[in-house]
ROSE-4610 file (N, C-alpha, C; in Angstrom, 1 decimal, always signed):
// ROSE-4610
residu = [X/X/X/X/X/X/X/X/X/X/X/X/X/X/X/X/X/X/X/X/X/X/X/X/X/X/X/X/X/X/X/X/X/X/X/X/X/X/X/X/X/X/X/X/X/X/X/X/X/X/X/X/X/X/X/X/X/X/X/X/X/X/X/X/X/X/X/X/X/X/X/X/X/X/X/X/X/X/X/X/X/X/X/X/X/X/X/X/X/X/X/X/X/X/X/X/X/X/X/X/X/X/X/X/X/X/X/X/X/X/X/X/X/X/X/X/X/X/X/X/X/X/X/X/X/X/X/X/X/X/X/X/X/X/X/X/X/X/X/X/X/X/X/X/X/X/X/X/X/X/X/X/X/X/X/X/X/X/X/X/X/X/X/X/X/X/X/X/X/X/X/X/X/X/X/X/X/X/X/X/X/X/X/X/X/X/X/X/X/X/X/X/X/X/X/X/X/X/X/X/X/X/X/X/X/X/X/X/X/X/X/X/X/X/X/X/X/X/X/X/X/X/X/X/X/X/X/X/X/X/X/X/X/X/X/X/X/X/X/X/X/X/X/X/X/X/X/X/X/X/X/X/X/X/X/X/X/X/X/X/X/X/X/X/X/X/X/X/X/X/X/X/X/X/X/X/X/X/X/X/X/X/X/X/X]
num = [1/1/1/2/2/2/3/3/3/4/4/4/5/5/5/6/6/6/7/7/7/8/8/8/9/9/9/10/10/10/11/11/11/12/12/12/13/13/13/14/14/14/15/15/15/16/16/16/17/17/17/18/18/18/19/19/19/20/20/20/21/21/21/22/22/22/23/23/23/24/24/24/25/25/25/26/26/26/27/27/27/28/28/28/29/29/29/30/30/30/31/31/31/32/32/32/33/33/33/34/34/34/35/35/35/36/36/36/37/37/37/38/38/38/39/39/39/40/40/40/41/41/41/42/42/42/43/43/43/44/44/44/45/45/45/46/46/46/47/47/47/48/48/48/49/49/49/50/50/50/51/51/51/52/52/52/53/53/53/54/54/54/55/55/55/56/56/56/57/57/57/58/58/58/59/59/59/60/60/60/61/61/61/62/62/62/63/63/63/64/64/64/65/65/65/66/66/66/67/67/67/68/68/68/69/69/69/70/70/70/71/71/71/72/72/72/73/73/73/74/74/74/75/75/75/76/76/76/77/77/77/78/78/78/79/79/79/80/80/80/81/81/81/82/82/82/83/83/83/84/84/84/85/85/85/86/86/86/87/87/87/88/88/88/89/89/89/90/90/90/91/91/91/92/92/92/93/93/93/94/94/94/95/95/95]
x = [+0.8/+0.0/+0.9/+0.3/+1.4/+0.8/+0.8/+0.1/+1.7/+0.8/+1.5/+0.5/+1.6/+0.9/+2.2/+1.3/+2.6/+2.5/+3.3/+4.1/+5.0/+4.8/+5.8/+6.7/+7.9/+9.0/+9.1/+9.6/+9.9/+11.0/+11.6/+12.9/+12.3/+12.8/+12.5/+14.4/+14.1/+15.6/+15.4/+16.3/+17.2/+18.4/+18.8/+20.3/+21.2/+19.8/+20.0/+19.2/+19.7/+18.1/+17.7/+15.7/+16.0/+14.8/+14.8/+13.9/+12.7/+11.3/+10.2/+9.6/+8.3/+6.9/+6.1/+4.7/+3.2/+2.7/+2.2/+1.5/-0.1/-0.9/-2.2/-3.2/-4.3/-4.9/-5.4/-5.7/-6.4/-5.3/-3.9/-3.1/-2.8/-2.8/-2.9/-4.3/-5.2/-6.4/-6.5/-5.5/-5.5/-4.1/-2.4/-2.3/-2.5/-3.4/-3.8/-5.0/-5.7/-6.5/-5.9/-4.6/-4.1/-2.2/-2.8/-1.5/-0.4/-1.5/-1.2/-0.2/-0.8/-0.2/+1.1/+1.4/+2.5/+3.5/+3.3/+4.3/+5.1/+6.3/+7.8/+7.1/+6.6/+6.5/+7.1/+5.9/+5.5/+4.8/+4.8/+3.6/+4.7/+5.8/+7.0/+6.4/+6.2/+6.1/+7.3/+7.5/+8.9/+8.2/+8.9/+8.2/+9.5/+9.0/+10.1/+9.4/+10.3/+10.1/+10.6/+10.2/+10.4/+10.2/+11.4/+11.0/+12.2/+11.3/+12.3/+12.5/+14.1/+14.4/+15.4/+14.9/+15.8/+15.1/+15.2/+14.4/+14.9/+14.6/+15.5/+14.1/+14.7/+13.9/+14.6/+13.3/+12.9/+12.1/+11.6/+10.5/+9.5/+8.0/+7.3/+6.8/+7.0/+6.8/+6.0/+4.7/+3.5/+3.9/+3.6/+3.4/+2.0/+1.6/+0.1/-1.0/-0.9/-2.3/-2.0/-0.6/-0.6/+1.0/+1.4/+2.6/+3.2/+5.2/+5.8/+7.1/+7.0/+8.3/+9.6/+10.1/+11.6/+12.5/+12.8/+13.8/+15.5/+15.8/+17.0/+18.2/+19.7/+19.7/+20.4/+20.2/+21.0/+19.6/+18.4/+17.2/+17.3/+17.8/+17.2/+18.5/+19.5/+20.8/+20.9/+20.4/+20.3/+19.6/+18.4/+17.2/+17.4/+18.2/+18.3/+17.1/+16.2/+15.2/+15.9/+15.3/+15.5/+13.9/+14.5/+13.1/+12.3/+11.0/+10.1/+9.6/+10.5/+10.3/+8.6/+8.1/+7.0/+7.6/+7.8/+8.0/+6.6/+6.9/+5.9/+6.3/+5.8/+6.4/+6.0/+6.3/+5.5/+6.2/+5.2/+5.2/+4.6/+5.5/+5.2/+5.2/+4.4/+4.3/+4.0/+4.2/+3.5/+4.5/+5.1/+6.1/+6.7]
y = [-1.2/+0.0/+1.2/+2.6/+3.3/+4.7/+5.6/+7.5/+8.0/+9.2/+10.4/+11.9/+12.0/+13.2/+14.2/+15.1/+16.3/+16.0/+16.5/+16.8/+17.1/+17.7/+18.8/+17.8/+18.2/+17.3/+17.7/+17.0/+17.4/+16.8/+16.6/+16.5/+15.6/+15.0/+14.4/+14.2/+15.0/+15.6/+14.3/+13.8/+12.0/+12.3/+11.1/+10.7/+10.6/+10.4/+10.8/+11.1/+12.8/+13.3/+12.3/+12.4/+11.9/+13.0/+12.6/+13.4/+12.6/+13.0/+12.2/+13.0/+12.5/+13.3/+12.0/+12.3/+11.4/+11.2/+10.2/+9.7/+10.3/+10.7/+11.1/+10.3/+10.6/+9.1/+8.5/+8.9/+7.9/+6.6/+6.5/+6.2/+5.2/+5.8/+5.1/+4.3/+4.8/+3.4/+2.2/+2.7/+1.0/+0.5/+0.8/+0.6/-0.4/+0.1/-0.6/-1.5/-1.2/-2.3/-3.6/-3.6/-4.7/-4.8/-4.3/-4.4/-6.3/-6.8/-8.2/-9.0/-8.6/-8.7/-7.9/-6.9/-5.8/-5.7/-6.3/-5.7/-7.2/-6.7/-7.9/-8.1/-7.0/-7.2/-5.7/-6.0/-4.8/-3.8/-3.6/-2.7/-2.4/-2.5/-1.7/-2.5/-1.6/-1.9/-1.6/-2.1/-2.1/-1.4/-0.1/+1.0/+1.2/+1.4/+2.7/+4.3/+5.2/+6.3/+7.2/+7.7/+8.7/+10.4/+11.0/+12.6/+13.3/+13.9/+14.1/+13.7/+13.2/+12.3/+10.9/+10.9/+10.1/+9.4/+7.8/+6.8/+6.0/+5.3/+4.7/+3.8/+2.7/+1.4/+1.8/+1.8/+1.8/+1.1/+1.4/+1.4/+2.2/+2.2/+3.4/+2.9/+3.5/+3.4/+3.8/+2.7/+3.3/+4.2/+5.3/+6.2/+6.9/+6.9/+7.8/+7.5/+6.3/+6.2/+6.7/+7.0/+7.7/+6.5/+6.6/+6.2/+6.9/+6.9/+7.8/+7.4/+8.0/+8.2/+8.5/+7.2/+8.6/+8.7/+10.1/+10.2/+9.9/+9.3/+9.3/+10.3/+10.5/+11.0/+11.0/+10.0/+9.3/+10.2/+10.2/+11.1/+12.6/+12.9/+14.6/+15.4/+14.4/+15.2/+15.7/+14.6/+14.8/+15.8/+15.7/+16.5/+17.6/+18.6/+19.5/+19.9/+18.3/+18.6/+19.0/+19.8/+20.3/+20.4/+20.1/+20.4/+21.7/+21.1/+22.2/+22.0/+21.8/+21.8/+20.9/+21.1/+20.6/+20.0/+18.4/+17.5/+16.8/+16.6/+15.9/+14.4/+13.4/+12.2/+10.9/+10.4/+9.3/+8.4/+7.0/+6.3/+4.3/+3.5/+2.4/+1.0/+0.3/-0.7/-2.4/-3.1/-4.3/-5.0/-4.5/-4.6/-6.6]
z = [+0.0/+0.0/+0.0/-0.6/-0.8/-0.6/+0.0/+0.0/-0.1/-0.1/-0.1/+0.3/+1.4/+2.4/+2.7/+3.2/+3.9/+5.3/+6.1/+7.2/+7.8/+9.1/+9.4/+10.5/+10.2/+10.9/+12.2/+13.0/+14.6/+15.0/+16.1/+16.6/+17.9/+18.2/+19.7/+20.2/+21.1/+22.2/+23.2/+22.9/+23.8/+24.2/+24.1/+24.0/+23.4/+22.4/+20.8/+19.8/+20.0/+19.2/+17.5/+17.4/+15.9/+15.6/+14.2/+13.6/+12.8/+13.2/+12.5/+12.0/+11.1/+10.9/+11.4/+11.7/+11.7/+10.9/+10.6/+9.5/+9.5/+8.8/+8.7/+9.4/+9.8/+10.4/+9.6/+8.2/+7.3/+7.2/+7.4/+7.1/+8.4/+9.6/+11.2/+10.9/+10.7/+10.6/+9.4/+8.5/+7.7/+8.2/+8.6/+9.5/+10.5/+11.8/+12.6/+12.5/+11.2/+10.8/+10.2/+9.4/+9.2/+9.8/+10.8/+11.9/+12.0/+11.8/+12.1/+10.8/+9.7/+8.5/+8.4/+8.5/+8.2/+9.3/+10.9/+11.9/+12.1/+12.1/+12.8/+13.7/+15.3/+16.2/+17.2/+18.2/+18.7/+18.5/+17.0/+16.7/+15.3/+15.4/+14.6/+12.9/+11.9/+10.8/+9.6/+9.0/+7.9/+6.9/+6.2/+5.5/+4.3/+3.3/+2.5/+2.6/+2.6/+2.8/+1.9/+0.8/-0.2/-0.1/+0.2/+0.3/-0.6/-2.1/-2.9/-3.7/-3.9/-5.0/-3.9/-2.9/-2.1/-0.8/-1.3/-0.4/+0.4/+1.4/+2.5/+2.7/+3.4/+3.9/+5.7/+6.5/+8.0/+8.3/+9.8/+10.4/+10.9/+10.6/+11.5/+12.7/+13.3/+15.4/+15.9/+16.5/+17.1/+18.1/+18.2/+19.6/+19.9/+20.8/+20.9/+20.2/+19.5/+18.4/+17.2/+16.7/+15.5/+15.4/+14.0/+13.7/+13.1/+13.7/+13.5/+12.5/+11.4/+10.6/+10.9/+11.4/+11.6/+10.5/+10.3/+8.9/+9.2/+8.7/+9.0/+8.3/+9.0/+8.3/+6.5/+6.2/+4.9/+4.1/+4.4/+3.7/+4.5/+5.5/+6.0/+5.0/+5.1/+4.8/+2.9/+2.3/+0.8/+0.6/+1.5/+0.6/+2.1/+2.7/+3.3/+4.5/+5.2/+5.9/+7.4/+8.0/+9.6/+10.1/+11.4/+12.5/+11.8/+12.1/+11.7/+10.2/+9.4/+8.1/+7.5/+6.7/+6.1/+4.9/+4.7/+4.2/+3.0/+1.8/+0.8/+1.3/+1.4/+2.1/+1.2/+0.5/+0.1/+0.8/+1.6/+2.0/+1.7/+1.2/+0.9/+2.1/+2.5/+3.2/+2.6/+3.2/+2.6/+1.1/+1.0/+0.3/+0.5]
């Protein structure tokens, strides 16, 4: 399954800061409708992530009822993203 949506990046300050966006909820409710199918385990799903001209294979991370993108930076650093920024995102699962 595959969208494409915007969102605005954020920063989560650790031990080791990372950088994500949220996935839309239309996106969290098919998602966690076929959670069972799509997740290794724990809720973690294996995703490609397209922003740009530059894609990377992850995982998106349930938090709060929403699932979270984290960009890495092999994708923030190509394509010049920083905290705050509003990102075009295409996102593939099920793969």
């Amino acid at each position: 399954m595959d969208w494409d949506f915007e969102a605005e990046v954020f920063q989560w300050r650790g031990p080791a800061p990372y950088f994500f966006t949220a996935t839309p909820e239309d996106v969290d409710a098919f998602l966690r409708d076929h959670l069972v199918e799509l997740t290794y385990g724990w809720g973690v799903i294996p995703a490609r992530v397209r922003i740009g001209d530059t894609e990377v294979r992850t995982s998106l991370i349930p938090k709060d009822g929403v699932y979270l993108v984290p960009l890495k930076v092999a994708l923030r650093r190509p394509e010049g993203i920083d905290d705050g920024d509003v990102v075009r995102v295409h996102l593939s699962v099920g793969d």
